[in-house]
C-alpha positions as CSV (number, residue, x, y, z in Angstrom):
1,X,-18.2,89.2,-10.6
2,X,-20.4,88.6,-13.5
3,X,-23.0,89.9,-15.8
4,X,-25.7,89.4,-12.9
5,X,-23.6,90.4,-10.3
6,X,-22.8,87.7,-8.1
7,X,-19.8,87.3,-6.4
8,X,-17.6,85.4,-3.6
9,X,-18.4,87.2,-0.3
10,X,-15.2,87.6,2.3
11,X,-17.3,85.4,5.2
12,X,-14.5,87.0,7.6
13,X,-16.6,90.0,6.6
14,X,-19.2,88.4,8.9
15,X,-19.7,91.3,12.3
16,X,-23.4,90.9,12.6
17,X,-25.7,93.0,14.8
18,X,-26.6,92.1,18.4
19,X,-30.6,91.5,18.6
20,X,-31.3,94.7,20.5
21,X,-30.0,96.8,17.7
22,X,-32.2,95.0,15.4
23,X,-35.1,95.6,17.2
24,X,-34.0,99.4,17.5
25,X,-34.0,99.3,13.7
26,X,-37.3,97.1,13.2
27,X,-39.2,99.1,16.0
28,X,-41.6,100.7,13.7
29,X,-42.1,97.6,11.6
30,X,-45.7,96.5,11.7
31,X,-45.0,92.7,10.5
32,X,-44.2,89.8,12.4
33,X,-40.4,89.9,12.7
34,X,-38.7,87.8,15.1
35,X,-34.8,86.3,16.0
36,X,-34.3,83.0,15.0
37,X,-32.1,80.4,15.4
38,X,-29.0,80.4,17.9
39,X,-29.7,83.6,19.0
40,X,-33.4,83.1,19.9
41,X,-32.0,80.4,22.0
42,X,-30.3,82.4,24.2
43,X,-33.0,85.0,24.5
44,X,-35.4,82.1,25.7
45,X,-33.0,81.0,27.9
46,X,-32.2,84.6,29.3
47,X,-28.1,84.4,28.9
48,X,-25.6,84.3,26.1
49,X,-24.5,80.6,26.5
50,X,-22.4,80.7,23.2
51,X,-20.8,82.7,20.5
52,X,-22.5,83.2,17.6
53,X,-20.7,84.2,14.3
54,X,-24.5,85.5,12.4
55,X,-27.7,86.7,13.8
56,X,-30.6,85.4,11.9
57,X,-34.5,87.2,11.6
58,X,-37.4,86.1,10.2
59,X,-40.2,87.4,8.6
60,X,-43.0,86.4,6.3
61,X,-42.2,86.5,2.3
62,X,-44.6,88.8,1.2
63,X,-43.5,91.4,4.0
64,X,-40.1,91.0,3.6
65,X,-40.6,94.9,1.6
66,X,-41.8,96.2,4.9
67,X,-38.3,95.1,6.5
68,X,-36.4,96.5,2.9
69,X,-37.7,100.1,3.9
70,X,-35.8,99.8,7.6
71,X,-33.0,98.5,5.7
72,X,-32.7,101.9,3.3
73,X,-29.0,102.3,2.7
74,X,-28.1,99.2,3.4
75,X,-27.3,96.1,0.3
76,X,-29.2,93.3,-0.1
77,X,-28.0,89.9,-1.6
78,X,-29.5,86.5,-1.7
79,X,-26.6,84.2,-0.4
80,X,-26.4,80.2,-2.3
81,X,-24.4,77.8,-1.1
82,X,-21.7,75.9,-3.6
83,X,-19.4,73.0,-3.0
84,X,-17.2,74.8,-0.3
85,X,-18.1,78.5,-0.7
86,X,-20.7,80.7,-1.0
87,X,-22.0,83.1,-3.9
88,X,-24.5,86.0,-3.3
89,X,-26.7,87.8,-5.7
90,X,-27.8,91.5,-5.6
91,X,-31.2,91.0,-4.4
92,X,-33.0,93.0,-7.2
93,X,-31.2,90.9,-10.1
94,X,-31.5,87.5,-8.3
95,X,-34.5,86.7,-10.0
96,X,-35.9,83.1,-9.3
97,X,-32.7,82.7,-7.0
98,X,-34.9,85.0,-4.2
99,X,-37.7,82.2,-4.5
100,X,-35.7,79.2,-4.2
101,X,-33.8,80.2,-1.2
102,X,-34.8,81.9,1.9
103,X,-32.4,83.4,3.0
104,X,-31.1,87.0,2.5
105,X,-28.1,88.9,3.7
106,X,-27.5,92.5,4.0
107,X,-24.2,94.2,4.1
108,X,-23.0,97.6,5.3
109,X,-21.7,99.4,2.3
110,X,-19.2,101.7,4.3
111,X,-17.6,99.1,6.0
112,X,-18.5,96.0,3.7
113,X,-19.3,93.7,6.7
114,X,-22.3,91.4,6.6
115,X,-24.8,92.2,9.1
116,X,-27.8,90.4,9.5
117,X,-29.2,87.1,7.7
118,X,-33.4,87.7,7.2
119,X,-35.0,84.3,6.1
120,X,-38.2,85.0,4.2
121,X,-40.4,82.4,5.5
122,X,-44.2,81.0,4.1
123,X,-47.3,82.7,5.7
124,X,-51.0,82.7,5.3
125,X,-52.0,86.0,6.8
126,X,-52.0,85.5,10.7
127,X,-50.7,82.5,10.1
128,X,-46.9,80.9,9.8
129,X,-46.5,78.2,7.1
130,X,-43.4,75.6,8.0
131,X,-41.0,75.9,5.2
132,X,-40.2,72.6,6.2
133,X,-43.5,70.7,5.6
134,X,-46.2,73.3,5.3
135,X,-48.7,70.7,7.2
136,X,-46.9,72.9,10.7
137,X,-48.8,75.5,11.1
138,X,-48.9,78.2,13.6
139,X,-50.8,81.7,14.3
140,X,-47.8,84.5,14.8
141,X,-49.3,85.0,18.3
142,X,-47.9,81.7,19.0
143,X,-45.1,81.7,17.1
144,X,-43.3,84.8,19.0
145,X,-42.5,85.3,21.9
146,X,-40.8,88.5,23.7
147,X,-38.0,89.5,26.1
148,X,-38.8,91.2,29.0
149,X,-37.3,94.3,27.0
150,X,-39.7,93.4,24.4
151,X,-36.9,92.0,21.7
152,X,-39.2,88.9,19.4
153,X,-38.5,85.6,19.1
154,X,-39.2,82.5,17.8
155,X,-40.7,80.1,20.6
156,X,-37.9,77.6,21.3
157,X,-39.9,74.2,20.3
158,X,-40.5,75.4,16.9
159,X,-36.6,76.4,16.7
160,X,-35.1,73.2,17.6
161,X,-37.6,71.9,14.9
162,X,-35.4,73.4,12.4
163,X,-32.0,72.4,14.1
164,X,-33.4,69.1,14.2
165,X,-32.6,68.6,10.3
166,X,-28.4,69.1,11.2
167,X,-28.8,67.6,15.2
168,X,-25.3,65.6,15.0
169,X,-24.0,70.0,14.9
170,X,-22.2,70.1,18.4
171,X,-24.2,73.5,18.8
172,X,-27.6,71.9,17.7
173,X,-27.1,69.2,20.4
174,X,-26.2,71.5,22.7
175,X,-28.8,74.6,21.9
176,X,-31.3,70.8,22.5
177,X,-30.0,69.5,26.0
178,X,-30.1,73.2,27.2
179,X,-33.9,73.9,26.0
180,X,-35.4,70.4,27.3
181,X,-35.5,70.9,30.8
182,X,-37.4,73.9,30.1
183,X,-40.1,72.9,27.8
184,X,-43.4,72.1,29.6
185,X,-45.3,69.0,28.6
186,X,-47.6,70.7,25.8
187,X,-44.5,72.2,24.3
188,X,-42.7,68.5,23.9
189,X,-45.6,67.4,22.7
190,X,-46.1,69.9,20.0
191,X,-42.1,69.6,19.1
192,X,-42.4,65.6,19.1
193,X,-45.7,65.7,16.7
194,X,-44.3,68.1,14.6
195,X,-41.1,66.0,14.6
196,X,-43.0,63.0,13.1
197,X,-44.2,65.1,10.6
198,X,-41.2,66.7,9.1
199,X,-38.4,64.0,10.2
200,X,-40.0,60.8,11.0
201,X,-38.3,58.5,13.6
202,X,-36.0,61.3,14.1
203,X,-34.4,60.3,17.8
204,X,-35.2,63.7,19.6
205,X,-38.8,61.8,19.5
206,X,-38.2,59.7,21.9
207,X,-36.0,61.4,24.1
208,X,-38.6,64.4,24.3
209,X,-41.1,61.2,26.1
210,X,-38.7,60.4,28.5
């Protein structure tokens, strides 16, 4: 550990929250929260189809303090990547560091396990900014969508945009092939447009016109 105290996190640390114990926690959060990622696969699709080994919220940047109150007692750390590892900076001495990367992790201080990933994401108000090319935009209405049990999620076209940036990842190919025959015409559309924007001739395009 170092002056600003960063360090090497134990990823076997990793025991993350299910998504219905996040929304327990986040229940009296006012902002637009939502599961992202692998997990918001499965809650579109209804089923667990897969492990996962992180669970993954979002939440607009400048309400990310709204999320830090449910999180009271808990430490914060923004995670950066090396060449083969990881280092992670307490979130109130990252500095810059919490600007330049999204993503935050927060960790149980009784056990030391990592449970949750938040990714601070651009907004405009009511509206969500793509972090990927800010020319996708979305209201939050849109954006979210719910379980029956009322857990929120990010709608599954705007999801496999992201995964579409790493689709030769087995789980990003598969998360794909499951999520097609469920997306109605408007929503290929919309994933296929937004496509062209952010990862031109990128070969989801064409399968999503089949």
């Amino acid at each position: 550990m170092t002056g600003s105290g960063e360090f090497e996190p134990d990823l076997t640390l990793w025991d993350a929250w299910r998504p219905a114990e996040v929304a327990r926690l986040f229940s009296g959060i006012d902002a637009p929260w939502y599961v992202a990622a692998g997990w918001a696969i499965d809650l579109f699709l209804g089923y667990q189809r897969r492990e996962h080994g992180d669970l993954e919220v979002a939440v607009p940047h400048d309400r990310f303090g709204e999320l830090m109150k449910a999180l009271d007692g808990f430490e914060v750390f923004v995670p950066v990547s090396g060449p083969g590892n990881w280092l992670v900076w307490p979130f109130d001495r990252a500095g810059e560091l919490a600007e330049l990367h999204h993503q935050t992790w927060v960790r149980e201080p009784s056990t030391g396990r990592w449970r949750l990933d938040v990714f601070r994401e651009p907004g405009d108000g009511d509206t969500w900014i793509c972090r990927r090319d800010e020319r996708i935009r979305l209201p939050y209405r849109d954006l979210i969508q719910r379980t029956a049990d009322g857990i929120p999620y990010l709608r599954p076209e705007v999801n496999l945009l992201f995964k579409a940036k790493w689709s030769d990842l087995e789980k990003n190919k598969t998360d794909f092939a499951a999520v097609l025959p469920r997306l109605d015409p408007a929503r290929r559309r919309w994933l296929a447009e937004a496509l062209a924007i952010a990862h031109p001739g990128h070969p989801w395009i064409a399968t999503l016109g089949e």
